[in-house]
N, C-alpha and C positions, 0 to 999 in steps of 0.2 A: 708900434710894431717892435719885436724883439730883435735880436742880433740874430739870433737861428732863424725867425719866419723871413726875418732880409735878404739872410744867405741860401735862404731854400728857393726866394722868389728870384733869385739872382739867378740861380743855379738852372732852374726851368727856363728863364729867358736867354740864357745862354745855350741850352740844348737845343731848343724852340730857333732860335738863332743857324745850329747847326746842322739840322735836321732840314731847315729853308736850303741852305748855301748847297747841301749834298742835292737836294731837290731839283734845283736850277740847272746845277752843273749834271749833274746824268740825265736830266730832262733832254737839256740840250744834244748832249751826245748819242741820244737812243734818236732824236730827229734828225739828226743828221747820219746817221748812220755808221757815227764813228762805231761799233759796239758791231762784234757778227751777229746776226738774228739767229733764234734758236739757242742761242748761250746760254749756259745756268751760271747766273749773277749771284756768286757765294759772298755772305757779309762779310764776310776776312778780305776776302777781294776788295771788294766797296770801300769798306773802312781804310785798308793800305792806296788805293787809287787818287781818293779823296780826301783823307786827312784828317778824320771825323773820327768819333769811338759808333759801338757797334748800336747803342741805342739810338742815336739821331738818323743811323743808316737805315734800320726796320724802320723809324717812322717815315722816313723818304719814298721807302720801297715799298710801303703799305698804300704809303698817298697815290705812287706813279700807278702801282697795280689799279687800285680803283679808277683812274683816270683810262685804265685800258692799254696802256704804255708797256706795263709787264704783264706775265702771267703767271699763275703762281700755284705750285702744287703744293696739294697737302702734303704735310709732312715735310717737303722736298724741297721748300725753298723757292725762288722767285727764277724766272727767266727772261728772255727778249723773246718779245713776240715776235713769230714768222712773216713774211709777204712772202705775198702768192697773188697769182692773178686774177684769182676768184677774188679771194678778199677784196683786192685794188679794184674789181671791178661793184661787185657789191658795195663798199664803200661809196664809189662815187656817186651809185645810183642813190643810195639812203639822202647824200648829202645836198644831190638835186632836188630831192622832194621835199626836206626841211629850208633850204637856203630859197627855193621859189614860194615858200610861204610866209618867211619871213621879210622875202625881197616886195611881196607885193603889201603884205600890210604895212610896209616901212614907207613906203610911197603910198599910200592910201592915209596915213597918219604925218604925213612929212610935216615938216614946220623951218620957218627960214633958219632956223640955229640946226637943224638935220641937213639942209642944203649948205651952211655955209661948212660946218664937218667934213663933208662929204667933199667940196671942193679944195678945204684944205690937204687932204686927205690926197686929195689926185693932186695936188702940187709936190707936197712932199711927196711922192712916189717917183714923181717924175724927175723931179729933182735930182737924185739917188741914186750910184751907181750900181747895178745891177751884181756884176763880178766882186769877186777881193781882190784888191790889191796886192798884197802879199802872197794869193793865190787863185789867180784867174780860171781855173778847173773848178770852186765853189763859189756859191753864193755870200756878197756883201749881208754880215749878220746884221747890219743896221738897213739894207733892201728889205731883209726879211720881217723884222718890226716893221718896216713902214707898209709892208704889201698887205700883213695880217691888218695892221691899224684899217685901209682902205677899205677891206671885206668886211670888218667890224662896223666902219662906221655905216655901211650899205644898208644894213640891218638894224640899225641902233634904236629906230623908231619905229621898231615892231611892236613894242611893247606887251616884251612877253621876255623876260630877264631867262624862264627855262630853258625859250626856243634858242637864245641867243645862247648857253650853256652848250646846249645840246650842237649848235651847228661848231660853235668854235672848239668842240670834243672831236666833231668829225674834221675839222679842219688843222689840228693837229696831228690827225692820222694821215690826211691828205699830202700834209706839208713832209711828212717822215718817205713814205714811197718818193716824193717830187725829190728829193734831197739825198735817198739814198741811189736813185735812177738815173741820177743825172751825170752826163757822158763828160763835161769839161769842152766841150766841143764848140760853148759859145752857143749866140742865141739861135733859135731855128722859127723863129714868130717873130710877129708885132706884139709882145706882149702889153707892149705899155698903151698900144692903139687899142688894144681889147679893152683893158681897165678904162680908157677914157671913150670907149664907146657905151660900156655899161654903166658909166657918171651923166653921161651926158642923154640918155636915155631914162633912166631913174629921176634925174636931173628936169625933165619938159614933162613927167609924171607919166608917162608909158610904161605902163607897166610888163607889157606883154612884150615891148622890144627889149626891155631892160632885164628881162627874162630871161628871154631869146640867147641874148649876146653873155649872161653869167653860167648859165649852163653847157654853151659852145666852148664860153674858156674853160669850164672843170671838164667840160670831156674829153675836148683835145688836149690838155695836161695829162688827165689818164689816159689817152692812146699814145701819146710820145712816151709817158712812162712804160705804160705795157709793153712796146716794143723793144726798150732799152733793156727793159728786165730779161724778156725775151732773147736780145744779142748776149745778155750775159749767161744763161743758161745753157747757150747754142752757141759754141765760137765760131764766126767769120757767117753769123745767120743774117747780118747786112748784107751782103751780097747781095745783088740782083732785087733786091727790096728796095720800092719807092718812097726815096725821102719826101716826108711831110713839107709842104711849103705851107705857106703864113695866111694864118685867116685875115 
């Protein structure tokens, strides 16, 4: 190989490089909500936010839009997608229908390294503080790898690598409403008793309880989300509204 085809292979892996790093880092901030919805995400913007030149920034923004992350007009450049409570509700329901087909051929296919996954999976979960420490009003970003890991591995032995595509696209939309809705208030569930109800059911090969109990948890996620959305559009629309107690 030449000194030019070295420098040229260098050069791409370096972009290729940067283009990942902006990916990761606005990924993360469009889940979490740092970012208003609705914003148009201009690449001068991007590129000063992030540290990058403006080519690695289109490639990020082309990646995120196809993942459903942005939206993007012609001509006009990339935005943040809106929530709404239609969306938040059609979401959850698409996500109930792919994750209970997934959940039962994963448990129709299990195999003891699917079971032993799946309990490591609820350890580390459990393990895991929930809150930040640095800031108890969000979520521990290492809770959140481990909660994803736990739903991943639920499904892992479906075997179908699309289905799994497909629900962890919807599960990424899921995680961005949970994330951007959430009041700081602390927990209002047993969340960690849900996740280890739907292990331990998936776990004895029930599938229909194991069902039961992962569709209960993404609903009421979405009803405490929808409400919260709801208090922020409506000020002081808590009132006289009954708080959710804990499944």
């Amino acid at each position: 190989m030449t000194h030019g085809a070295a420098d040229l292979g260098e050069g791409a892996k370096a972009k290729s490089t940067l283009a990942s790093s902006v990916y990761h880092q606005l990924r993360e901030d469009l889940l979490r909500g740092a970012l208003a919805s609705e914003s148009k995400l201009r690449v001068e913007w991007v590129v000063s936010r992030y540290g990058a030149g403006a080519s690695p920034v289109r490639e990020a923004l082309n990646r995120l839009a196809s993942e459903g992350l942005l939206g993007r007009h012609d001509q006009r450049g990339f935005f943040i997608m809106p929530v709404s409570a239609a969306e938040l509700e059609e979401l959850t329901r698409t996500r109930c229908w792919l994750e209970e087909r997934a959940l039962r051929e994963s448990i129709a296919h299990r195999t003891a390294e699917w079971e032993e996954q799946l309990v490591l999976a609820l350890h580390r979960l459990a393990r895991a503080q929930r809150r930040s420490l640095e800031d108890p009003s969000s979520n521990n970003p290492d809770w959140e790898k481990l909660h994803r890991a736990f739903h991943r591995a639920l499904i892992s032995a479906c075997r179908s690598h699309w289905l799994i595509g497909f629900c962890e696209q919807l599960s990424d939309q899921a995680s961005r409403y949970r994330l951007i809705s959430q009041d700081g208030t602390g927990n209002e569930r047993d969340d960690l008793g849900e996740h280890r109800l739907i292990a331990e059911r998936a776990l004895d090969g029930d599938a229909d309880g194991a069902v039961e109990a992962l569709l209960n948890h993404y609903r009421l996620t979405a009803a405490m989300c929808m409400e919260r959305l709801h208090q922020r559009e409506v000020p002081g629309a808590s009132a006289g509204r009954v708080s959710r107690g804990r499944k």
